[in-house]
C-alpha positions as CSV (number, residue, x, y, z in Angstrom):
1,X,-8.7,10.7,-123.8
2,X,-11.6,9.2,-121.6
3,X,-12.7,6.9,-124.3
4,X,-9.1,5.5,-124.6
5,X,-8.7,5.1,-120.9
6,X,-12.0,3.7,-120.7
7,X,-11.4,1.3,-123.1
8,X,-8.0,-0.1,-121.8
9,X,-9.5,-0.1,-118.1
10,X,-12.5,-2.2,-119.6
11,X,-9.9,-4.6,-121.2
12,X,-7.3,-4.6,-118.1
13,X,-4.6,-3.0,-120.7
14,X,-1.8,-0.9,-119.2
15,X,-1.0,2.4,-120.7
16,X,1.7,0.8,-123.3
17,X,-0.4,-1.5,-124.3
18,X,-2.2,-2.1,-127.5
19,X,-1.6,-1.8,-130.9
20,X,-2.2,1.4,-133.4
21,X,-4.3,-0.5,-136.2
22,X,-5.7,-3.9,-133.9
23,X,-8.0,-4.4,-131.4
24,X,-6.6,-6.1,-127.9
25,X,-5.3,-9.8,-128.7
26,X,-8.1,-11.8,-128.1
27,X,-10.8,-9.0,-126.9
28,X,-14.2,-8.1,-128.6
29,X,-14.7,-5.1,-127.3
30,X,-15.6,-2.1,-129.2
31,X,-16.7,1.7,-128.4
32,X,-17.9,4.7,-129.9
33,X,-17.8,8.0,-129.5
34,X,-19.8,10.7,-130.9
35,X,-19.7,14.2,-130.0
36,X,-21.1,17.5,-132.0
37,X,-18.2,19.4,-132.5
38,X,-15.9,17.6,-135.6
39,X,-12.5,19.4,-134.2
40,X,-12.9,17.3,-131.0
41,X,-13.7,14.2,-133.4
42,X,-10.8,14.7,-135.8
43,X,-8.7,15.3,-132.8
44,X,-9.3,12.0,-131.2
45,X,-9.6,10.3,-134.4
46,X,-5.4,11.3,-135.1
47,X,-4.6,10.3,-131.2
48,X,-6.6,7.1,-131.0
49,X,-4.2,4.1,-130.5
50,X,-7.0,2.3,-130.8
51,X,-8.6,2.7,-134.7
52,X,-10.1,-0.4,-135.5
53,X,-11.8,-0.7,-132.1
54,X,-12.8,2.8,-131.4
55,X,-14.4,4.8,-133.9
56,X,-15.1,8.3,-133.8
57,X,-18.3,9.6,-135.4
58,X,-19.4,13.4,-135.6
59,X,-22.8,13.2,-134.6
60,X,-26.0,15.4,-133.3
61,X,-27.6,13.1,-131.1
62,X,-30.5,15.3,-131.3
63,X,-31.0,14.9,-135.2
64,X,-33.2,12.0,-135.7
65,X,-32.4,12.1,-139.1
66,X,-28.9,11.4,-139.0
67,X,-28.7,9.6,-136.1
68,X,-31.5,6.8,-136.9
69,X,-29.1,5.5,-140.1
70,X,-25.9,6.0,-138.2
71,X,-26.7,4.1,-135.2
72,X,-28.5,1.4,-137.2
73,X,-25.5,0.9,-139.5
74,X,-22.9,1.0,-136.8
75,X,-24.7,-1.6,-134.3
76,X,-25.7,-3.4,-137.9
77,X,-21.8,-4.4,-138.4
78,X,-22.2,-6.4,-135.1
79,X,-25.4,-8.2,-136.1
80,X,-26.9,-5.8,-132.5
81,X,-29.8,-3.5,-132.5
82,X,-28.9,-2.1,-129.1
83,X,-25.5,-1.2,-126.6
84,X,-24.7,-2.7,-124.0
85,X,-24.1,0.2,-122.4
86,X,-23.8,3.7,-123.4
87,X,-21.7,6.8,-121.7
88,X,-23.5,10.2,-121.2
89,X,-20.7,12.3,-120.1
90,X,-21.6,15.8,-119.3
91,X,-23.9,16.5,-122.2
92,X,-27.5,16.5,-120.7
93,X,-27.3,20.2,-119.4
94,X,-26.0,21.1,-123.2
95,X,-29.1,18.9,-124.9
96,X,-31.5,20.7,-121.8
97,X,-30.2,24.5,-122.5
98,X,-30.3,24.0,-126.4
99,X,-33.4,21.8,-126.5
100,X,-35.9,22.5,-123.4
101,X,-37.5,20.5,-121.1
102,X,-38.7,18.1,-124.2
103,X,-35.6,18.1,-125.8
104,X,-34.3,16.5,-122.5
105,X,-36.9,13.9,-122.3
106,X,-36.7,13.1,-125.7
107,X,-33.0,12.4,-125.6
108,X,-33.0,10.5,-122.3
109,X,-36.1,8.2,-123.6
110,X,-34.1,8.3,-126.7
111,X,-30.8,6.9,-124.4
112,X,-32.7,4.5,-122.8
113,X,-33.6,2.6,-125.8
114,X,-30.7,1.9,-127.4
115,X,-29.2,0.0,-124.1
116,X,-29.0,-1.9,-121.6
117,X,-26.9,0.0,-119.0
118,X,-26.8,3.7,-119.1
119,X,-23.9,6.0,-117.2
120,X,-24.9,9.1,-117.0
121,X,-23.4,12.6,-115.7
122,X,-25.7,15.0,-115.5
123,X,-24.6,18.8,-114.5
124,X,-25.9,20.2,-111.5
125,X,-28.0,23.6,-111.9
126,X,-25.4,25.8,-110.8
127,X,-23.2,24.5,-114.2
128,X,-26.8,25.6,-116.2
129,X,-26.3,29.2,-114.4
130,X,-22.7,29.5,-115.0
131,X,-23.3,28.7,-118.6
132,X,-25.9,31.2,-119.1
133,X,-23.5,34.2,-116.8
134,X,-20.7,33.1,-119.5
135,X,-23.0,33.7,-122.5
136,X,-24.2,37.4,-121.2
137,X,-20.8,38.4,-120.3
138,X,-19.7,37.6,-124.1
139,X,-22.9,39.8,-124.8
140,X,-24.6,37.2,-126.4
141,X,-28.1,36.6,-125.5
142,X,-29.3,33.8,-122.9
143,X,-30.0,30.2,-124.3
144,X,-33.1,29.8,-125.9
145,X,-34.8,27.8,-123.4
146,X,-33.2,28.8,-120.1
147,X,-35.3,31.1,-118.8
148,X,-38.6,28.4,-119.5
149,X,-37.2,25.5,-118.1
150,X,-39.6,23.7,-115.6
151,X,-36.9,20.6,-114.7
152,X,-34.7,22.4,-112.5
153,X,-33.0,22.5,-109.6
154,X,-31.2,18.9,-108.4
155,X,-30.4,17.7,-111.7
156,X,-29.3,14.4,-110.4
157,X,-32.5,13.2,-108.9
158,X,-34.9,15.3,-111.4
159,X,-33.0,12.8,-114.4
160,X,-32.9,10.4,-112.1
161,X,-36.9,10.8,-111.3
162,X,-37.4,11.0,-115.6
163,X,-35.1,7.7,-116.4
164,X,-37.1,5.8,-113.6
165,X,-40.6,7.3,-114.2
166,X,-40.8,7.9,-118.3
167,X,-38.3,5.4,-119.5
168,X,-38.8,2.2,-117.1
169,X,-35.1,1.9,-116.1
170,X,-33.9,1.3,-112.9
171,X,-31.0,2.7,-110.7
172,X,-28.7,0.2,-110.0
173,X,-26.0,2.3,-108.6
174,X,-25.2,6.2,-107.6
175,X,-21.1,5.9,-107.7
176,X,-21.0,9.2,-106.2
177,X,-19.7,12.4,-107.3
178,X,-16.3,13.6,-109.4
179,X,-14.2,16.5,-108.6
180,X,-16.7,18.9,-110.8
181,X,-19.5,17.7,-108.3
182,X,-21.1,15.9,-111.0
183,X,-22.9,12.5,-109.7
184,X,-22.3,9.5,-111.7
185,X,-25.2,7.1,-111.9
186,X,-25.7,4.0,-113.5
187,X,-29.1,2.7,-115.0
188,X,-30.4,-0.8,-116.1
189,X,-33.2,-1.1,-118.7
C-alpha cells in the first residue's frame, strides 16, 4: 500500500487513477519493492494497480549473492547502474537484530551506493527492546546479536553519525517524526 501511494503521490495521480497493466500516460517513473517475506510480495504483487511500473521482488538485501545479479539486472533494463533514490522503511532495526553491528554497516554502506538520495526510517531503541520482550514471552530465545550490540541508544543520530561518517553522504533533510516516533531522514550521496 505505501509503494502504491508513493507512487501516485510522486506522479500527482488521484486514487482512481491509473491503469492495471500501464504505467501513468506520459510518466517514466518506475519503483521497486523488495521485502524478505514472499507472502507480503505475492500479496502486493495481486493488489498492485500498477504492474508494469512497480515490480515486486522477494529479496534478502543481506545476501550478496542474490542481490548483486538482481539489482544489476533490474537497473540493467533502464540502461542505470544506480537509483535515484531508494526507501528504507523500517527495516534497519530488523537488518541490526539479525545481523550485528557489522551487518548494519554493511547494509547502510551497501544503501548508500546504489543511490543518490536515501530515505531512511530507522527504529528507535525502545522498538529493538520491545522486539526482543516479544521474542522471550513466545519463549524463544533473544536475537542473536542483541545482547552484543555496541550502536545503541538514539538510533536516529547513531545511523545518522554512520551514513555521514562511513558512507560520505550528507543530511539534507530530517522531516521529522511519524506517529510510531520513527524519524524520517533524507540523505544525498
Amino acid at each position: 500500500e505505501l509503494s502504491v501511494a508513493l507512487y501516485r503521490h510522486l506522479l500527482g495521480l488521484q486514487e482512481s487513477e491509473g491503469s492495471l497493466d500501464q504505467p501513468a500516460a506520459g510518466k517514466d517513473l518506475n519503483l521497486l519493492c523488495c521485502d524478505i517475506d514472499p507472502v507480503l510480495i505475492e500479496r502486493a504483487q495481486q493488489c498492485s494497480p500498477f504492474p508494469a511500473s512497480i515490480s515486486f521482488a522477494n529479496l534478502d538485501i543481506m545476501d550478496s549473492s542474490a542481490r548483486e545479479p538482481f539489482l544489476r539486472s533490474y537497473l540493467g533494463r533502464f540502461g542505470r547502474s544506480t537509483f535515484d533514490i531508494v526507501f528504507c522503511m523500517s527495516v534497519t532495526m530488523w537488518i541490526h537484530l539479525n545481523h550485528g553491528d557489522s551487518g548494519l554497516m554493511e547494509f547502510l554502506s551497501f544503501l548508500s551506493s546504489l543511490c543518490k538520495y536515501l530515505l531512511i526510517e530507522p527504529q528507535p531503541w525502545k522498538c529493538y527492546r520491545a522486539a526482543a520482550r516479544r521474542l522471550r514471552k513466545l519463549g524463544r530465545n533473544d536475537f542473536d546479536h542483541f545482547r552484543s550490540l555496541a550502536i545503541n541508544g538514539d538510533m536516529a543520530e547513531r545511523i545518522t553519525q554512520i551514513l555521514t561518517k562511513n558512507c560520505a553522504m550528507e543530511l539534507v533533510c530530517c522531516f521529522g517524526s511519524t506517529s510510531w516516533d520513527r524519524s524520517l531522514l533524507l540523505f544525498k550521496s
